[in-house]
N, C-alpha and C positions, 0 to 999 in steps of 0.2 A: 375949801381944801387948799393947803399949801400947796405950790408948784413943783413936780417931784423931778428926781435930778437928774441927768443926763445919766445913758446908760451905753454900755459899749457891749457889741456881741461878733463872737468870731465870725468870718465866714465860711468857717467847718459847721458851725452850726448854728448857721442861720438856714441854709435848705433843710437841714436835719429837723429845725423845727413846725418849717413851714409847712412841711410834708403831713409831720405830725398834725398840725393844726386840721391840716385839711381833711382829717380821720376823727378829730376829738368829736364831733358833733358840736352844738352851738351852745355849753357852757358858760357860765359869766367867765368865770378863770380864763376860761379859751379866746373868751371875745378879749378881756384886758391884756391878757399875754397879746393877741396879734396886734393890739393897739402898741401896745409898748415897742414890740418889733420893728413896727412901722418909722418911728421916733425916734431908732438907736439909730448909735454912731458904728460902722461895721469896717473890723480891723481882720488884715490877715492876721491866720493865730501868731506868728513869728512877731506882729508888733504890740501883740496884748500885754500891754502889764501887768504884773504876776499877781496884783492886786485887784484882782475884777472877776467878780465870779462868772463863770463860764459855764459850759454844761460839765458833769461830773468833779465839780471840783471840791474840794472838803471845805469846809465854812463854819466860822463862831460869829453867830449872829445872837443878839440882845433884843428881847421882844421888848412886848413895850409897858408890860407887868416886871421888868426889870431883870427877868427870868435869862439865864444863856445857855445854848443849844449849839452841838458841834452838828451838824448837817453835812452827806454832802446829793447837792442836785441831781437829780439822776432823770431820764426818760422814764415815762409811767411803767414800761411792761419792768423795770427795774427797782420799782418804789417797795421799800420796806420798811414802815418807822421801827421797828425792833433793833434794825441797826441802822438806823440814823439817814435810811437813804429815803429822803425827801422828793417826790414828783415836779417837774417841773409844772403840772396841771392842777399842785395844789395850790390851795389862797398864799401861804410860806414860802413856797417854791416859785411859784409866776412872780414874788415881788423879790426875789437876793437877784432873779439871773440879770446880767449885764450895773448890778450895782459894785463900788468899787470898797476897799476898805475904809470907814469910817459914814461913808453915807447911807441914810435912813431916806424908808420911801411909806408913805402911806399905802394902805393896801386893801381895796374893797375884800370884806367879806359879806358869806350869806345874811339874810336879813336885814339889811343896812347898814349892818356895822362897819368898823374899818380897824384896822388893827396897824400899829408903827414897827418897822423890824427894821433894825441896823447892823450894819458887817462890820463887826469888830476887826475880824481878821481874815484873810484866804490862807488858810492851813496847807495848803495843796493846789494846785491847779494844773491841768493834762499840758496847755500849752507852755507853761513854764518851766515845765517839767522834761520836755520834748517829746511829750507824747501823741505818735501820729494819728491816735482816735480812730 
C-alpha cells in the first residue's frame, strides 16, 4: 500500500472524537479512525485551513470508480445518506476527515478490499466559516 498523506484535525475535535471512539466498540472503521488520529497533525480551529476537512464540513470527493459525491462528515447519531450526511465511523467517512483539498487516501474496506477517495474541494467548513461548534 502507498504511504497515505499527512492529515490535520482541529482540536475541537479531536476530544469530540476520541470520546466517541471510546463508545464505538472495537470496529475496523473505529480501530483506523483512532490510528489516523494518533498520526495527525492538530491545529487550533482559528489556524485550519479552509481546505481540510473537519468534522461537519461539506465536501466533493471523487471515488475511485471516478464517480463524485457532495458529502458532508457528520457524527454517527447525525449520519443520513439521503441527504448527504456521511458518519465519520463509516469506511467514506474515517478516510475524507483531516484530508486536505486535492489529496487521495487509500481506505481499508470490509472484506479486504480498499477503496481510493480524493477531495476535490471543501465546499464548507465550521471553522472557516467561524463557527464556534
Amino acid at each position: 500500500m502507498t504511504s497515505q498523506p499527512a492529515i490535520v484535525i482541529s482540536s475541537r475535535d479531536l476530544p469530540r472524537l476520541e470520546q466517541m471512539l471510546e463508545n464505538a466498540g472495537d470496529s475496523p472503521v473505529a480501530a483506523a479512525l483512532e490510528a489516523e488520529l494518533v498520526r495527525a497533525q492538530v491545529l487550533d480551529p482559528a489556524a485550519m485551513p479552509a481546505d481540510v476537512v473537519t468534522m461537519n464540513s461539506q465536501v466533493d470527493c471523487v471515488a475511485d470508480d471516478g464517480s463524485e459525491h457532495v458529502v458532508r462528515l457528520v457524527y454517527p447519531a447525525a449520519a443520513d445518506a439521503a441527504s448527504g450526511n456521511v458518519s465519520v465511523l463509516a469506511p467514506v467517512g474515517a478516510a475524507l476527515l483531516g484530508l486536505a483539498a486535492g489529496q487521495e487516501i487509500v481506505w481499508p474496506l470490509p472484506g479486504g478490499r480498499s477503496t481510493r477517495v480524493r477531495v476535490a474541494r471543501v465546499l464548507w467548513q465550521p471553522e472557516a466559516a467561524g463557527d464556534p461548534g
